[in-house]
C-alpha positions in Angstrom: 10.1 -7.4 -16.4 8.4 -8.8 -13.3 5.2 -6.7 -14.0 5.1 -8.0 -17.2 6.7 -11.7 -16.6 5.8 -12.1 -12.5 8.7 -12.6 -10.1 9.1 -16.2 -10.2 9.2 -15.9 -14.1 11.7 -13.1 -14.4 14.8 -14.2 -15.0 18.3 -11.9 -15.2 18.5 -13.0 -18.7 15.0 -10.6 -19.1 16.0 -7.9 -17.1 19.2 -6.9 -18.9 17.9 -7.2 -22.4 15.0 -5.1 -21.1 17.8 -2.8 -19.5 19.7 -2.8 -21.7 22.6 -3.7 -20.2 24.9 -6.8 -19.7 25.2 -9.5 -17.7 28.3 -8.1 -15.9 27.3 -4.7 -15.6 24.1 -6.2 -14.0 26.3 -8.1 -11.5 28.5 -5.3 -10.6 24.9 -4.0 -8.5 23.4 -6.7 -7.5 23.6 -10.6 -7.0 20.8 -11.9 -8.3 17.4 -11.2 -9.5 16.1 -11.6 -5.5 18.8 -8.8 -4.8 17.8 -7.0 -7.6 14.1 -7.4 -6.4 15.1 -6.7 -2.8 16.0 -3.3 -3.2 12.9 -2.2 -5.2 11.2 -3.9 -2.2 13.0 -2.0 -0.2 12.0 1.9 -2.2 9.1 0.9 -1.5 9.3 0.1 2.3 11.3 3.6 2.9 7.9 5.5 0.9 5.6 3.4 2.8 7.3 4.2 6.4 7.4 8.0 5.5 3.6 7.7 4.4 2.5 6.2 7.4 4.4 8.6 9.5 2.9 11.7 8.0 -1.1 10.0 9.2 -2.4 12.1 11.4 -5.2 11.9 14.3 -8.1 9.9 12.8 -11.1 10.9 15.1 -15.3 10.2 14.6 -15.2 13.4 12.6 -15.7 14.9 9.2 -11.9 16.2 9.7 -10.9 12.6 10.7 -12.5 11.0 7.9 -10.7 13.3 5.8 -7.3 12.7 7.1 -8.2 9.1 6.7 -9.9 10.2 2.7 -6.3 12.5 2.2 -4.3 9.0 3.9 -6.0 6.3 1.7 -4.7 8.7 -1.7 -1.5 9.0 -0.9 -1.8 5.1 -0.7 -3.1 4.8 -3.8 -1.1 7.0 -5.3 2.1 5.0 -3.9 0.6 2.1 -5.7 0.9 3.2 -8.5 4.1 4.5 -8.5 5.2 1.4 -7.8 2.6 -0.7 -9.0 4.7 -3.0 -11.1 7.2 -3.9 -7.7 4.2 -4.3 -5.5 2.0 -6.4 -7.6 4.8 -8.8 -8.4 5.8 -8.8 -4.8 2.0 -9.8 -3.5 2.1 -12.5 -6.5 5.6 -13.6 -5.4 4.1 -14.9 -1.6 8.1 -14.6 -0.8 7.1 -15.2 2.8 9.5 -17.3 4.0 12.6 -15.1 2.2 13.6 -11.5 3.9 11.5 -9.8 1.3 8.1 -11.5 2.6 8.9 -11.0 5.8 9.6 -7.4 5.0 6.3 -6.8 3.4 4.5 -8.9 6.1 6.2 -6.2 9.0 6.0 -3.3 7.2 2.1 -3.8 6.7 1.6 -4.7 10.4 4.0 -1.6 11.0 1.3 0.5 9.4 -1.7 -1.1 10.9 -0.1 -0.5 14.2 0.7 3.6 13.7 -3.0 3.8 12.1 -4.3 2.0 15.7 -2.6 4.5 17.5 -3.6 7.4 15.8 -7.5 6.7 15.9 -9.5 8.5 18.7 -12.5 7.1 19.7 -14.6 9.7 21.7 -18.0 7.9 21.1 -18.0 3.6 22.5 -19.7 2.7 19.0 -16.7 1.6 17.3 -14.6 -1.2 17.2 -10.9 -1.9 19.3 -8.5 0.2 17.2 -6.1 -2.7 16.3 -8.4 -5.0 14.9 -10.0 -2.6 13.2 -6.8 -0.9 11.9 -5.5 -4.2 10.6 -8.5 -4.7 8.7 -8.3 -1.4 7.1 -4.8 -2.2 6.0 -5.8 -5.5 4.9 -8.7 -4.0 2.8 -6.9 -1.2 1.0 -3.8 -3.1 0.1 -5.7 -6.1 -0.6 -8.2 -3.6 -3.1 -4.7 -1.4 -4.3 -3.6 -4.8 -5.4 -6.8 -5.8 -7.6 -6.1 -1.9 -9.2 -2.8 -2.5 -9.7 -3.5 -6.2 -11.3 -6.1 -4.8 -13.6 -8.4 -6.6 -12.4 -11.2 -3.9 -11.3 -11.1 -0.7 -12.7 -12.5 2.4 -11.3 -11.8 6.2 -11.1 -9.2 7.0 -8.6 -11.4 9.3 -6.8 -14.0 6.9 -6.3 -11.7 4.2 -5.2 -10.3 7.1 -2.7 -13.7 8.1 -1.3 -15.3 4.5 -1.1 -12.1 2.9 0.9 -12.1 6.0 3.5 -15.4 5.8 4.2 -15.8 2.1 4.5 -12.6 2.3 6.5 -14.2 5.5 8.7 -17.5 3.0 9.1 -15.3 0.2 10.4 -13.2 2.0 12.9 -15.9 4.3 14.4 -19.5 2.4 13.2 -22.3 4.5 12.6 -23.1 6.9 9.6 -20.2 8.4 7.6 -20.0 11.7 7.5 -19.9 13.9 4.6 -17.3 16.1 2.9 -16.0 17.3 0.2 -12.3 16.8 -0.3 -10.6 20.1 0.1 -8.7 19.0 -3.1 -8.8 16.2 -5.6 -6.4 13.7 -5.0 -3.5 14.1 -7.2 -3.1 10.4 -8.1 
């Protein structure tokens, strides 16, 4: 319901004749539709700290760009799993209720981790923070036009042209090549 209706035009009324469920039995779990929404939110918080946990060093290296390459598809790929939630969530701009201010610290959450795990051994890059937030920014932002339909593109491209755009950002200078030990299950 709010992938095909938007947040704001989701109503309960939708949601439990899409459930297939009643009004009561709906209320037994949750609230309201913003409770309802908030925990779906929230599944999606608990993935997204767990994914940002498992990033590793990201150095000026072919193995860093493919930890950053390996980091970018599991992103994707939690995008899509929860495409619907996230989409309607971005469309939402809830930032002034708990569930936009979730979303807005859990994205700087992960821009922080990524600054701390990028190693700079060269001086060509950029500072790690601005340069992690702007990664963020760009695959979420780019996740988001995916999950709206509004670009299309093979996963694997999408995969390889974020990381290495990303690898450009943080470190400057030429991108390295690989191949990626295995496709991206997305």
């Amino acid at each position: 319901v709010f992938a095909t209706r938007g947040y704001h035009a989701a109503r309960v009324d939708h949601i439990v004749r899409h459930a297939r469920t009643s009004h009561g039995t709906f209320y037994l779990y949750f609230a309201s539709k913003e409770d309802l929404f908030r925990a779906l939110a929230l599944d999606v918080v608990e993935e997204m700290r767990a994914l940002t946990d498992e990033l590793g060093v990201i150095e000026p290296t072919a193995r860093g760009l493919r930890e950053l390459r390996a980091w970018v598809g599991r992103f994707v790929a939690l995008g899509e799993r929860h495409g619907p939630i996230i989409r309607a969530w971005t469309e939402a701009e809830v930032e002034t209720s708990e569930v936009g201010r979730l979303g807005t610290g859990l994205l700087g959450e992960v821009a922080t981790t990524l600054a701390a795990r990028v190693r700079h051994s060269t001086g060509d890059g950029v500072d790690p923070t601005v340069g992690s937030m702007a990664v963020v920014a760009m695959v979420e932002r780019f996740n988001y036009y995916l999950l709206s339909g509004q670009i299309e593109a093979p996963t694997e491209q999408v995969v390889d042209l974020l990381a290495g755009v990303a690898y450009a950002g943080l470190f400057g200078g030429p991108v390295p090549r690989i191949r990626a030990s295995a496709p991206a299950s997305i």
